[in-house]
N, C-alpha and C positions, 0 to 999 in steps of 0.2 A: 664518582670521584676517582680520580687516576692514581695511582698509589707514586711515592716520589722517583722509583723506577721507571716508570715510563713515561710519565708529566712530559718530558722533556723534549719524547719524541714521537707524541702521540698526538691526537686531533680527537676533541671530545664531541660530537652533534649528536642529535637524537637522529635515529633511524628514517628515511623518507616517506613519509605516509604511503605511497604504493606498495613500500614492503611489509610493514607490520602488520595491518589487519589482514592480508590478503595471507600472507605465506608466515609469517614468524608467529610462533607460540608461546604461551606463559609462559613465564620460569625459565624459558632457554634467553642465554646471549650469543649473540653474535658476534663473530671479530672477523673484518674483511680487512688483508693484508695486499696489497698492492706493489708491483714493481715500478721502482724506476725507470724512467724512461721507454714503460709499455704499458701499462696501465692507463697512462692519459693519452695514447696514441690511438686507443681503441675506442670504437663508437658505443656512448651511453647506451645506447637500446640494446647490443652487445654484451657488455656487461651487467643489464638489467636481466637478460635473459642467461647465461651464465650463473646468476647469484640463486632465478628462480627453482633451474634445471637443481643447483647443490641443495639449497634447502630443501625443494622433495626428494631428494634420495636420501637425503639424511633423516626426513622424516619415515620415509615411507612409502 
């Protein structure tokens, strides 16, 4: 649930199954924040691998 603070300018989906059983952990959330105007310029497989590269270093 979104709290009434962000509702407004957030987007709620579950995670894409490529990422969670492969690379995300119990009990952690993730929050991917994206730019304007660059974000959707750049290639899916691009930032599937960008998302993989953060999660293990943040893991470990």
């Amino acid at each position: 649930m979104l709290s009434p603070a962000t509702a407004p300018n957030a987007a709620c989906a579950k995670p894409p199954g490529w990422f969670c059983p492969k690379l995300g952990r119990s009990g952690w959330d993730y929050v991917l924040i994206g730019r304007a105007k660059e974000t959707d310029q750049r290639d899916f497989e691009d930032l599937k691998r960008d998302l993989a590269y953060a999660v293990k270093k943040i893991h470990g």
